[in-house]
C-alpha positions as a printed NumPy array, in Angstrom:
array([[-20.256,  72.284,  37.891],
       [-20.815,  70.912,  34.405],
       [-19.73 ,  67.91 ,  33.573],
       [-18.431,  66.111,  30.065],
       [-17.071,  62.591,  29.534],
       [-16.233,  60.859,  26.659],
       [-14.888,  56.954,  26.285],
       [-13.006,  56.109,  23.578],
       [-12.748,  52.539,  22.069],
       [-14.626,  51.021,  25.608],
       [-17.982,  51.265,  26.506],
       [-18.483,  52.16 ,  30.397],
       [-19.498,  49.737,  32.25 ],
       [-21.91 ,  50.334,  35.65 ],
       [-18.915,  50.314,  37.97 ],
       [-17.14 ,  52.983,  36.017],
       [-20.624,  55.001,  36.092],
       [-20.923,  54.642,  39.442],
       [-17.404,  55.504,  40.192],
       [-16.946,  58.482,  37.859],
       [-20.162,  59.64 ,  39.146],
       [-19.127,  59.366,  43.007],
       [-15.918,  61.11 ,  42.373],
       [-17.155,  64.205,  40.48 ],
       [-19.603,  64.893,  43.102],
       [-16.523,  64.673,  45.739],
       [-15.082,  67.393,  43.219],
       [-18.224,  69.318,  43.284],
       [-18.054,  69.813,  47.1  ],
       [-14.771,  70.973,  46.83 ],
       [-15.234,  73.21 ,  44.208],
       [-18.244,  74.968,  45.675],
       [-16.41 ,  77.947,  46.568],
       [-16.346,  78.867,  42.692],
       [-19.257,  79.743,  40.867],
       [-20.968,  76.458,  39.162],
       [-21.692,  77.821,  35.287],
       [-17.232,  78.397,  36.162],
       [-16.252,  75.104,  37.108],
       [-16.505,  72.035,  34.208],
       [-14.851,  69.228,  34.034],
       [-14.222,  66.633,  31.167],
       [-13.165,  63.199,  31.542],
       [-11.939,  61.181,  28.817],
       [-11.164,  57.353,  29.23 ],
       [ -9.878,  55.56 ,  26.305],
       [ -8.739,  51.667,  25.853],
       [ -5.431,  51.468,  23.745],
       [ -5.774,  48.057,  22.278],
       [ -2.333,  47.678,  21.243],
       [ -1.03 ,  48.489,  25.236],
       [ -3.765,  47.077,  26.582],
       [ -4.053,  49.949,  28.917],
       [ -6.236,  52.351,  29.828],
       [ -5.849,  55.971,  29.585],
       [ -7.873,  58.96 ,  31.747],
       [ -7.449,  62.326,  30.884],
       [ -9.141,  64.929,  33.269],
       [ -9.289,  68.829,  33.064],
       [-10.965,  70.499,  35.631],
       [-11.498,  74.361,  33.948],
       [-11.732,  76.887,  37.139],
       [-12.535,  80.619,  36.47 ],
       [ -8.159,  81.336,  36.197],
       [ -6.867,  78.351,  35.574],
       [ -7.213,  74.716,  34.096],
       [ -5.749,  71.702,  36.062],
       [ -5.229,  68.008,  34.254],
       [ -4.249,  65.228,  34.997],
       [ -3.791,  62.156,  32.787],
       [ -2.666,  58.985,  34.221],
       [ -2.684,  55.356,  32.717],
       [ -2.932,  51.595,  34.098],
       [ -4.144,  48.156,  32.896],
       [ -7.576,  48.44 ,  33.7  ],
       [-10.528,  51.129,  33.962],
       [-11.327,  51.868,  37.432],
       [ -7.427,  51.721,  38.475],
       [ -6.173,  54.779,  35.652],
       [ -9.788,  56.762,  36.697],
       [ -8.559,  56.289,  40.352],
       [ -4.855,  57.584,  39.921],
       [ -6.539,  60.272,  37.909],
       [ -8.653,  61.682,  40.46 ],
       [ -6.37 ,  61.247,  42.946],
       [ -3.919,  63.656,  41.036],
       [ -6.6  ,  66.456,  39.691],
       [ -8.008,  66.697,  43.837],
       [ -4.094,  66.836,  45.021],
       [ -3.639,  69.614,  41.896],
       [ -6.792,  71.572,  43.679],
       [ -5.99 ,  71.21 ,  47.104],
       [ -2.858,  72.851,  46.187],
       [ -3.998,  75.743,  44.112],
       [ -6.801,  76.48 ,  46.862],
       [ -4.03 ,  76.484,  49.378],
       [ -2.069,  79.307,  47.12 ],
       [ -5.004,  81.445,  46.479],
       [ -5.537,  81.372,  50.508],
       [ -1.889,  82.277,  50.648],
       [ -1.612,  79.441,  53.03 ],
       [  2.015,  79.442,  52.583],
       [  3.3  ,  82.834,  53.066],
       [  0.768,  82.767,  55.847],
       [  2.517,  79.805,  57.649],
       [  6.15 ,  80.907,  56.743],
       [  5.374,  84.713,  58.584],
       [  3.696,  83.019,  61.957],
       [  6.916,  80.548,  61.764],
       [  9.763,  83.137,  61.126],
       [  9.   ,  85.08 ,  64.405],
       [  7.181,  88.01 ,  63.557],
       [  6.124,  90.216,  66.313],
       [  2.177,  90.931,  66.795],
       [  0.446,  93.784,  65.556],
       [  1.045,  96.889,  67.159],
       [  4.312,  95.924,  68.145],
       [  6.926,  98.712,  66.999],
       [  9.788,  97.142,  68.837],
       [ 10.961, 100.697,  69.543],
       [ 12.706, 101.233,  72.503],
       [ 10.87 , 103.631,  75.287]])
C-alpha cells in the first residue's frame, strides 16, 4: 500500500507519527486482499487557526473505488481518530458487498430449500 500525508499549517508531532503510522499499518492488513502498487492512501491534517480545529481528510484509492472520510475536532489525534474510525467502517462495508455478504445472509434467512431440492411432488 503506498502511502501520502501532508499537514497543513501544523507540524506533526511524534504522537501523531506514531499514531498515523500504527493506524495505516492496521489498514494495510486489511487491505491485503488487494494488490499493494492498487491500494494508496493519503492523509491530510490541517490546523484552521481561525476554528481552532483540526481537520483530517483520508482517501483510501482501491482498484474500483475510492473511500474518504474527513472528520474534524479540537485537537490532532482526536479528528485523525474519528477519521480512521470512519474510512475502516467505509471498508468493512464495501468488503462485505463485494463478498455479497448480504444477499448471502438474506437467502439462508428467507427459507430457501438446499440444493438439489426440487420440491416436486413424487
Amino acid at each position: 500500500m503506498r502511502f501520502s500525508e501532508t499537514f497543513k499549517n501544523l507540524d506533526p508531532t511524534p504522537r501523531v507519527r506514531e499514531y498515523t503510522l500504527r493506524r495505516t499499518e492496521k489498514l494495510r492488513r486489511l487491505t491485503k486482499h488487494f494488490r499493494a502498487d492498487s491500494v494508496h492512501l493519503q492523509l491530510t491534517l490541517e490546523l484552521q487557526p481561525k476554528k481552532a480545529q483540526h481537520s483530517t481528510a483520508l482517501a483510501l484509492h482501491l482498484p474500483s473505488q475510492t473511500l474518504t472520510a474527513r472528520e474534524q475536532a479540537r485537537d490532532e489525534l482526536s479528528s485523525l481518530k474519528l477519521a480512521f474510525d470512519t474510512l475502516e467502517r467505509q471498508l468493512e462495508g464495501f468488503k462485505s458487498r463485494r463478498r455479497r455478504e448480504a444477499s448471502y445472509r438474506q437467502g439462508r434467512a428467507g427459507g430457501t430449500r438446499p440444493r438439489g431440492a426440487s420440491g416436486a411432488l413424487s
